[in-house]
matplotlib code that plots the C-alpha trace (Angstrom):
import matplotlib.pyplot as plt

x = [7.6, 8.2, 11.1, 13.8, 17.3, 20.2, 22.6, 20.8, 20.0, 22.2, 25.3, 28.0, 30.3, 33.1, 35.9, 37.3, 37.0, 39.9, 41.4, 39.1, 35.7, 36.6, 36.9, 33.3, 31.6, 33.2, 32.5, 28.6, 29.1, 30.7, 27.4, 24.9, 27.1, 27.8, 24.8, 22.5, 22.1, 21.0, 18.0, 14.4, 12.8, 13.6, 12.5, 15.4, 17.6, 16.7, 16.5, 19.5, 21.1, 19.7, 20.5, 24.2, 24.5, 23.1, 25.8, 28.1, 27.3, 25.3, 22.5, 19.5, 16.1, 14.4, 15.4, 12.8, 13.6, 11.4, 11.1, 9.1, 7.5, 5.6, 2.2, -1.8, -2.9, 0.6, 3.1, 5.7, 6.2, 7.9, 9.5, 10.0, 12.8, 13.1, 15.4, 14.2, 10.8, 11.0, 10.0, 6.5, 5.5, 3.6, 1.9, 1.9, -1.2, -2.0, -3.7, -3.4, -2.7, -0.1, 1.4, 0.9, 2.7, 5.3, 6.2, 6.4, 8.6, 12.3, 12.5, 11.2, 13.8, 17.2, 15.3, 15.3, 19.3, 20.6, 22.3, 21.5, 20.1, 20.9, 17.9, 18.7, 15.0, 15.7, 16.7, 13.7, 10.7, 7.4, 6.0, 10.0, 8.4, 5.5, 7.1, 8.9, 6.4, 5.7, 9.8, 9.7, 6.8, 8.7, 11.9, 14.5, 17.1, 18.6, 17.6, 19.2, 17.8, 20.2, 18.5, 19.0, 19.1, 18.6, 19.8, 16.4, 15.2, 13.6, 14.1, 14.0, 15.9, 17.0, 16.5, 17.8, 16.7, 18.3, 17.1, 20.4, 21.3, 24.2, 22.5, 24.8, 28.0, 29.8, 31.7, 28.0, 27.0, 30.6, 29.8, 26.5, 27.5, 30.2, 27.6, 25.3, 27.0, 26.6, 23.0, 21.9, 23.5, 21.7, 18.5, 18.1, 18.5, 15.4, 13.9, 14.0, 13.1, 9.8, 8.9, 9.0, 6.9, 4.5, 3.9, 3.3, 1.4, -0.8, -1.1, -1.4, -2.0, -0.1, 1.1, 1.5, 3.9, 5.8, 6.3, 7.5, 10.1, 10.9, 11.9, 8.9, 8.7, 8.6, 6.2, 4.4, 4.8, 1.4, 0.2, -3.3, -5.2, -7.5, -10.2, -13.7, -13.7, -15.7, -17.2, -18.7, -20.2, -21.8, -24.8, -25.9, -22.1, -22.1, -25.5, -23.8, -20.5, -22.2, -24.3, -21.2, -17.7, -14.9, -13.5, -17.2, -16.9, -14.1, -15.3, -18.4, -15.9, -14.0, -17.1, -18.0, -14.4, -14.3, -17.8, -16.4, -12.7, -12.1, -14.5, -13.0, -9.5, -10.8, -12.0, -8.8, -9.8, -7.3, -8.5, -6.9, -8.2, -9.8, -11.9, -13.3, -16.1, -15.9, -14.0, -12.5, -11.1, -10.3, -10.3, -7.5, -8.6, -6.1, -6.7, -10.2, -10.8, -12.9, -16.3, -14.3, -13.0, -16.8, -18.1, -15.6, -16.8, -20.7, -19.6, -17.4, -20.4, -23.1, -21.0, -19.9, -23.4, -25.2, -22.3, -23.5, -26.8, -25.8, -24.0, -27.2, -28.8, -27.1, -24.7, -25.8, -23.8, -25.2, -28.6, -27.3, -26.2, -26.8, -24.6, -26.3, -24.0, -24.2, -22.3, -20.9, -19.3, -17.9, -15.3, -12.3, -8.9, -8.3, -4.8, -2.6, 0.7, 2.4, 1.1, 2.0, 4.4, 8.3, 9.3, 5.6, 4.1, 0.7, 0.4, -3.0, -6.0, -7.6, -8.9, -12.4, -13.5, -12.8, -14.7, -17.2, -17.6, -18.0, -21.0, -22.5, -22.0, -24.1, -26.9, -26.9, -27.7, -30.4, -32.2, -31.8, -30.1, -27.5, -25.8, -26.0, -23.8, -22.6, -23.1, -19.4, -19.6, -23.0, -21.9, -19.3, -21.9, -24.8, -27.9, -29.8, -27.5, -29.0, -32.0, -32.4, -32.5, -32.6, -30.9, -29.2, -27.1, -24.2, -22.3, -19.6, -20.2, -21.5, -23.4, -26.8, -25.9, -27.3, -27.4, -28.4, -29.4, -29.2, -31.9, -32.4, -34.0, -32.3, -32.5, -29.9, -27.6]
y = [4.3, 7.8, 7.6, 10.0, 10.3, 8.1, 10.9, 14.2, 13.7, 11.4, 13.1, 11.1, 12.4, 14.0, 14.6, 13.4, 14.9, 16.3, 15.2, 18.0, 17.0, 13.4, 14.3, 16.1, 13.2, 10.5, 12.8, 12.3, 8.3, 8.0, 9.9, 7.7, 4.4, 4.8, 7.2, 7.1, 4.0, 3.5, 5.9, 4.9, 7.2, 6.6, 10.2, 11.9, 9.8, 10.9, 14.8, 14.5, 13.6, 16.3, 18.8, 18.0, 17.7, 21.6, 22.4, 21.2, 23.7, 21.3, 24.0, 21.0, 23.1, 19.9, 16.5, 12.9, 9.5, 7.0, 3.4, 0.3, -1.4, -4.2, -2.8, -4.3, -1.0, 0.9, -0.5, 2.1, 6.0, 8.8, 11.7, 15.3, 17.5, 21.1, 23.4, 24.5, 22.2, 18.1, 16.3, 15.1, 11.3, 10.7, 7.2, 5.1, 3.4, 0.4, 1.4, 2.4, 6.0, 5.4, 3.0, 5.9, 8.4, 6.4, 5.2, 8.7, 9.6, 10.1, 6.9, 4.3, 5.5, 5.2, 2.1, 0.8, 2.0, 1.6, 5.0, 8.3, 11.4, 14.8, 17.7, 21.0, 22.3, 24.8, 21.9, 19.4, 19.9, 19.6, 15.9, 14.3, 13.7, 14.3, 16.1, 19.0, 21.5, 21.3, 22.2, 24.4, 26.2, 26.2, 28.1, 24.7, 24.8, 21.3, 18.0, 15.0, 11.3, 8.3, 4.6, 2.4, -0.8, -3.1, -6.5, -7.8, -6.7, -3.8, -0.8, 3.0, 6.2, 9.3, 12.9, 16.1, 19.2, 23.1, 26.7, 28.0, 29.2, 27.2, 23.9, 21.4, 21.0, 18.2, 18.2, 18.0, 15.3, 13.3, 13.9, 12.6, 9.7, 9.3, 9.0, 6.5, 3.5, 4.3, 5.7, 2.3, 0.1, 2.4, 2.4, -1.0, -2.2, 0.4, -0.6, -4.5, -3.8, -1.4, -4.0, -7.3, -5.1, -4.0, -7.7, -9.0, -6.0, -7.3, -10.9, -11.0, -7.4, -4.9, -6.7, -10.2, -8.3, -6.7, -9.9, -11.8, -9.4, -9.1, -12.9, -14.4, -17.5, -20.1, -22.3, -22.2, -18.2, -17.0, -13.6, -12.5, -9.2, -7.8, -6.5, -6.3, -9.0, -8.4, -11.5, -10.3, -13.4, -13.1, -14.5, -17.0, -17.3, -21.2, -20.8, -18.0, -20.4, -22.7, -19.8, -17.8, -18.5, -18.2, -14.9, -13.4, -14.8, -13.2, -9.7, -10.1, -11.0, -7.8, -5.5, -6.9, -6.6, -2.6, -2.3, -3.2, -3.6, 0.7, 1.2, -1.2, 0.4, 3.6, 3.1, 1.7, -2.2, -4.8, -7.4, -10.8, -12.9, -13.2, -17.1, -17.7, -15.2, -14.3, -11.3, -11.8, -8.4, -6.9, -3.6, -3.8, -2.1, -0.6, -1.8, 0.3, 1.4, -2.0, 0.0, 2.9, -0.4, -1.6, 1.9, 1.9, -1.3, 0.0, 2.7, 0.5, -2.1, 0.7, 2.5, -1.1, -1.9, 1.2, 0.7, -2.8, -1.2, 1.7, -1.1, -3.2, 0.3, 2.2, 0.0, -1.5, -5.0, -4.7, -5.1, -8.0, -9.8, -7.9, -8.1, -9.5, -10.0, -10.4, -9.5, -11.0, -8.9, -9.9, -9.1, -11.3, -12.3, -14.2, -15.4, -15.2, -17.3, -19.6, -22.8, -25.4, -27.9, -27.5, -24.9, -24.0, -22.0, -19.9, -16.8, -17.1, -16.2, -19.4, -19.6, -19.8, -16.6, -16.4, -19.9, -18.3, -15.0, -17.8, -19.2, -16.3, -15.9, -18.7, -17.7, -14.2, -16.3, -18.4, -15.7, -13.1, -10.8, -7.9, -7.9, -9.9, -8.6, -11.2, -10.5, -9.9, -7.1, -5.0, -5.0, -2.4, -0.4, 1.9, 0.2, 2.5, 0.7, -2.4, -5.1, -9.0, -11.2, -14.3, -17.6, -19.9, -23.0, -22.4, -25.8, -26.0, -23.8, -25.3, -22.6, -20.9, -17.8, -14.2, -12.2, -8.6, -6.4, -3.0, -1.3, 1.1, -0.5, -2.9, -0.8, 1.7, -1.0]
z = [-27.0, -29.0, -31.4, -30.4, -31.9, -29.9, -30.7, -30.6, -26.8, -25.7, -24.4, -21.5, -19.9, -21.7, -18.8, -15.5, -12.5, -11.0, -7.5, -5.4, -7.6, -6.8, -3.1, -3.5, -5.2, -3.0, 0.5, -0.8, -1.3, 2.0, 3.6, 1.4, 2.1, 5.8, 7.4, 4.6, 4.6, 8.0, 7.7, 8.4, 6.0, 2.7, 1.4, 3.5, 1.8, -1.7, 0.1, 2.0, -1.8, -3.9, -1.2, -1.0, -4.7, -4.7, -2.1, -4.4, -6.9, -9.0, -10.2, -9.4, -9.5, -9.5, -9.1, -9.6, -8.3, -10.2, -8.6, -9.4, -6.4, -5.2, -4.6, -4.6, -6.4, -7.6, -9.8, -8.4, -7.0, -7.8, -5.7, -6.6, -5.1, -5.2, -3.7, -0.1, -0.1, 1.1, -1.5, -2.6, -3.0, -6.2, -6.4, -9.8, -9.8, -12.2, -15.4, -18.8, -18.0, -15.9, -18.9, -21.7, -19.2, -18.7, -22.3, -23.2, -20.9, -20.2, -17.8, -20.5, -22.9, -20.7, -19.0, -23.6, -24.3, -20.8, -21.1, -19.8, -21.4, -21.5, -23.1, -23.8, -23.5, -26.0, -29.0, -28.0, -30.0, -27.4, -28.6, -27.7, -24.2, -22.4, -20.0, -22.1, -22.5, -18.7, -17.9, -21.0, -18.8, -16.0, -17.1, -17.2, -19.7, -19.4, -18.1, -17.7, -17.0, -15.4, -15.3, -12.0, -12.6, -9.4, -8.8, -9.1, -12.7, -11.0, -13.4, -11.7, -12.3, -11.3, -13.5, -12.6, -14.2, -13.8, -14.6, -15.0, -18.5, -19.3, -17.9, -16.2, -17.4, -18.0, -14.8, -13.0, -15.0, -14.2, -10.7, -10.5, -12.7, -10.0, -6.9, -8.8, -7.7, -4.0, -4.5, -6.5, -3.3, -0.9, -2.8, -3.4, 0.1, 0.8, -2.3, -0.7, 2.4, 1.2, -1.2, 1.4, 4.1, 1.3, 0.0, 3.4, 4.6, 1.7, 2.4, 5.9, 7.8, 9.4, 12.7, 11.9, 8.3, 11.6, 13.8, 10.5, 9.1, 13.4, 12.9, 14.3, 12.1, 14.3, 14.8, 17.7, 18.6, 19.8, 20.3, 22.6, 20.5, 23.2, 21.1, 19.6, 16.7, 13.4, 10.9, 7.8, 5.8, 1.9, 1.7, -1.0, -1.7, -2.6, -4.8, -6.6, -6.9, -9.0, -11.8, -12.6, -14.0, -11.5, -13.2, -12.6, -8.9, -8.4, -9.7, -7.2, -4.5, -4.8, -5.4, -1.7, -0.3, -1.3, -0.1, 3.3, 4.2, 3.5, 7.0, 8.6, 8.2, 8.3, 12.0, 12.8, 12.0, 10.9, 8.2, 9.7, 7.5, 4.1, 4.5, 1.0, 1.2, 4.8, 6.2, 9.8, 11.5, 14.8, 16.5, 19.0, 22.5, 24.8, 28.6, 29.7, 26.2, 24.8, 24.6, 22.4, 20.2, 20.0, 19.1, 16.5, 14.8, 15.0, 12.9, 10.2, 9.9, 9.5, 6.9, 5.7, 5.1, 3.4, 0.7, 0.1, -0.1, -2.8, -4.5, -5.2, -6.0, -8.1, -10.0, -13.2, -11.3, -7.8, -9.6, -11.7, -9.0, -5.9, -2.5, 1.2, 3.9, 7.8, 10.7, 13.9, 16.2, 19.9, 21.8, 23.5, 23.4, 19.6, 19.3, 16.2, 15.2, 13.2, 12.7, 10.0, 9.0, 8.6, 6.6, 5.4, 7.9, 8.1, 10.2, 11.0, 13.3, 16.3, 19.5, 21.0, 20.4, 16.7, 16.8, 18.7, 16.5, 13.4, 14.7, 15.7, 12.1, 10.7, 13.0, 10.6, 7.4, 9.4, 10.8, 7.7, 10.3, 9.3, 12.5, 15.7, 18.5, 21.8, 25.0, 26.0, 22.7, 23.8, 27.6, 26.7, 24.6, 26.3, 27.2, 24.5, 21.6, 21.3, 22.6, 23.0, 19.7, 21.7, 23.4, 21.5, 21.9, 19.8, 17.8, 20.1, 22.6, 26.1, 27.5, 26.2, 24.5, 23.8, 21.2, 20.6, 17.9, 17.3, 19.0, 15.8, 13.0, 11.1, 8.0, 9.3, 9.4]

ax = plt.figure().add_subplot(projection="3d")
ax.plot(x, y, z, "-o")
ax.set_aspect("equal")
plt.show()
């Protein structure tokens, strides 16, 4: 972190507000504590704040929340408030950048003396923060940077900065020191609620994230997803298991994940399950829309496929150890719920058609096929779209079955 004089910058408050500032400053608390708080959208809060502080007559030009979060690819976010304009999301994504921009900024040193701090553009010398020159550029004349510190550890912060030529006074910087209180309490009941949906958005998908934080932990609760169900399974997975260390297996594992899970969101999949190194998703089909769902999937496995295949191409790691997978698709009714023991529950994925979708599975690695489709799947598609693999008896499964292929060559998938 740079070195930058406590007292030079540092500058508190230095008066009390009178009787009509107080009614100002507690008039915003009241909104943030009784209707702010209540808001879906956490950006209008932080808009609705910055414009009320400017109809105070606090001369904000530009105002930046800062927040840590609990994120699989940003360790927090920013917003950016200007006058007239909502304000602009900026993710923090993990990495050494984001480390180096962030010990050099205003944030990491009120987040290291727990105080606030107050620039005068024209006094600080461009290497004090990374982010002088930029305001310098800009036209500000004062900017001032108040830490948040949650309940939880989490640190965040709010900076204000103004254009007008005698900066913010000491009166603004009472008031907003006033509001902070009520601000923090409103933020970190966001900042909880943003954080628990984005774990479990992680962990186990989209809907089953909603159902939990909905209260649906019981065991028990079952749920039917109508829709066209995806397997992707790595070849060779158990031979490569025992040549590489489990930090290399690992690396391999995610190379294949981001080789496939983007398509399948992109089309408007849902990952349900991650098993070891198989992939098990769906793409939910509204009543009379299955062959749009199926369509859907064709695309996310052919687009899912040729990355695999520029994988093993062109990186320097895809030829090392190159990527093979195979794909089941069908279409049904899997069921999702809570299942478990006591208070350790699993949200997870059963039923005969994800059973059924598995084993079509296997048949992928035994026949060296990229994609074999069911019956219930290619039904749904045009006749044109695929052609007869042959019939199987599936482990499990009573009656003969199936199974399709594309009618394209295999190489285009």
């Amino acid at each position: 972190m740079l070195e930058v004089p406590l007292e030079k910058y540092s500058q508190p408050p230095a008066i009390e507000l009178n009787d009509e500032q107080l009614r100002q400053a507690r008039s915003i608390s009241d909104w943030l504590l009784q209707l702010a708080i209540d808001e879906t959208e956490p950006a209008r809060i932080f808009d609705g704040l910055c414009q009320r502080l400017h109809n105070a007559g606090v001369p904000v030009d530009r105002s930046m929340y800062s927040a840590e979060t609990l994120h699989a690819e940003q360790t927090g976010y920013g917003r950016v408030w200007r006058p007239g304009e909502q304000s602009i999301y900026i993710p923090f994504l993990y990495g050494s950048r984001t480390d180096e921009l962030y010990l050099n900024s205003p944030f990491a040193w009120v987040h290291e003396h727990r105080r606030c701090l107050s620039i005068r553009i024209a006094e600080a010398s461009d290497d004090c923060f990374g982010i002088i020159p930029d305001l310098r550029k800009e036209g500000f004349t004062h900017y001032l940077c108040l830490p948040l510190f949650f309940t939880t550890g989490a640190r965040n912060g709010l900076s204000f900065a103004t254009k007008d030529p005698e900066g913010l006074s000491p009166y603004h910087v009472a008031l907003l020191e006033e509001i902070l209180p009520a601000f923090r309490a409103v933020a970190e009941v966001k900042s909880f609620d943003q954080r628990m949906s984005s774990a479990l958005r992680t962990y186990v998908g989209d809907e089953p994230s909603r159902l939990i934080l909905a209260g649906d932990i019981h065991r028990g609760s079952v749920k039917r997803i109508r829709s066209a169900i995806m397997f992707v399974d790595m070849r060779n997975f158990t031979a490569l298991s025992a040549e590489v260390s489990e930090d290399k297996l690992v690396e391999v594992l995610n190379e294949y994940y981001d080789c496939v899970v983007p398509h399948i969101e992109a089309a408007g999949g849902e990952v349900l399950k991650f098993i070891g190194d198989g992939i098990l998703a769906v793409f939910r089909a509204s009543p009379g829309e299955g062959p749009d769902a199926c369509r859907r999937v064709l695309g996310a496995v052919k687009l899912a496929l040729k990355s695999i295949d520029s994988h093993n191409v062109e990186g320097k790691k895809g030829k090392e150890r190159p990527i093979h997978a195979g794909v089941a698709l069908h279409f049904g009714n899997p069921a999702y719920g809570n299942v478990g023991s006591g208070t350790r529950l699993d949200f997870t994925v059963i039923g005969r058609d994800v059973n059924y979708t598995s084993r079509i599975a296997d048949l992928c690695s035994s026949f060296d096929c990229r994609i074999l489709m069911s019956e219930a799947f290619v039904k749904r598609l045009p006749e044109t779209a695929f052609k007869a693999f042959g019939t199987f008896n599936l482990p499990g499964v009573p009656e003969k079955t199936t199974l399709y292929v594309p009618s394209s060559p295999q190489t285009d998938f």
